[in-house]
N, C-alpha and C positions, 0 to 999 in steps of 0.2 A: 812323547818324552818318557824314559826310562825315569821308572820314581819307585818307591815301595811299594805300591800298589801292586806293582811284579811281581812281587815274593811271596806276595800274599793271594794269589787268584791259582788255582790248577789247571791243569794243560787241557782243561774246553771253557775258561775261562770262567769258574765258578766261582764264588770267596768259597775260602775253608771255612770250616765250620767256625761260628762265630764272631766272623769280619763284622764291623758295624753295630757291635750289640752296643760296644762301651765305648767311651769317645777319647779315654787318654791314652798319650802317648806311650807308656808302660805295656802295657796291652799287647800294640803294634810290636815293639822291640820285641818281647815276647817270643810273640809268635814266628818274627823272622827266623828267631834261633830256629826256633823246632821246624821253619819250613826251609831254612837252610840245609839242615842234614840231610831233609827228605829229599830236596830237588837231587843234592848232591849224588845221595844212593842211589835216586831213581834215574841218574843219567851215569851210574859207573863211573861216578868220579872217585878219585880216592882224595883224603884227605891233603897228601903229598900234593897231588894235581893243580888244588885248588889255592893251597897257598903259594905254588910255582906262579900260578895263572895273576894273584892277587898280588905278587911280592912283599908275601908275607911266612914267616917259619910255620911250619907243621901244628906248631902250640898254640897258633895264634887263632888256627880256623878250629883245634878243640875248644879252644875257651867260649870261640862265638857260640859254636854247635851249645853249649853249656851254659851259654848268658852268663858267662864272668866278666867279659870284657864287649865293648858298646860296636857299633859299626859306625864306619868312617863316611861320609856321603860319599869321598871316593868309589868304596870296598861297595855301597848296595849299587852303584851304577855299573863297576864293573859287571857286581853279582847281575843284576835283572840284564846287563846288558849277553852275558853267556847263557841264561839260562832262557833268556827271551829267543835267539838266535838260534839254540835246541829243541826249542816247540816249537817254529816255522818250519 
């Protein structure tokens, strides 16, 4: 099952730094921003790309990249489901 777990682990399957320290959900959202942008760059996505891919505008995938606005459980299935697909 694609869950947040996804967004949170790197491509040999590690936590990022500090998965697990703290247990609220704050934390988690967090971190997806900052591992949002990173997956993204790290797989040559461009911003355009990804909110095509989401159907969502261009503003939508800055504000996550920036924790302004929250993720949808649609938006992280999609997400862990493209970026899970790019590390097999």
């Amino acid at each position: 099952m694609l869950d947040l777990q996804h967004l949170l682990y790197d491509k040999r399957d590690v936590p990022i730094a500090g998965i697990g320290e703290y247990g609220n959900m704050k934390y988690y959202v967090a971190m997806m921003n900052e591992r949002l942008k990173y997956l993204r760059k790290e797989s040559r996505i461009t911003q355009n790309q990804l909110a095509q891919f989401l159907s969502v505008d261009q503003g939508m995938i800055t504000k996550l990249e920036n924790g302004t606005r929250s993720f949808s459980t649609t938006m992280v299935d999609k997400i862990c489901g493209l970026f899970l697909d790019e590390r097999q």
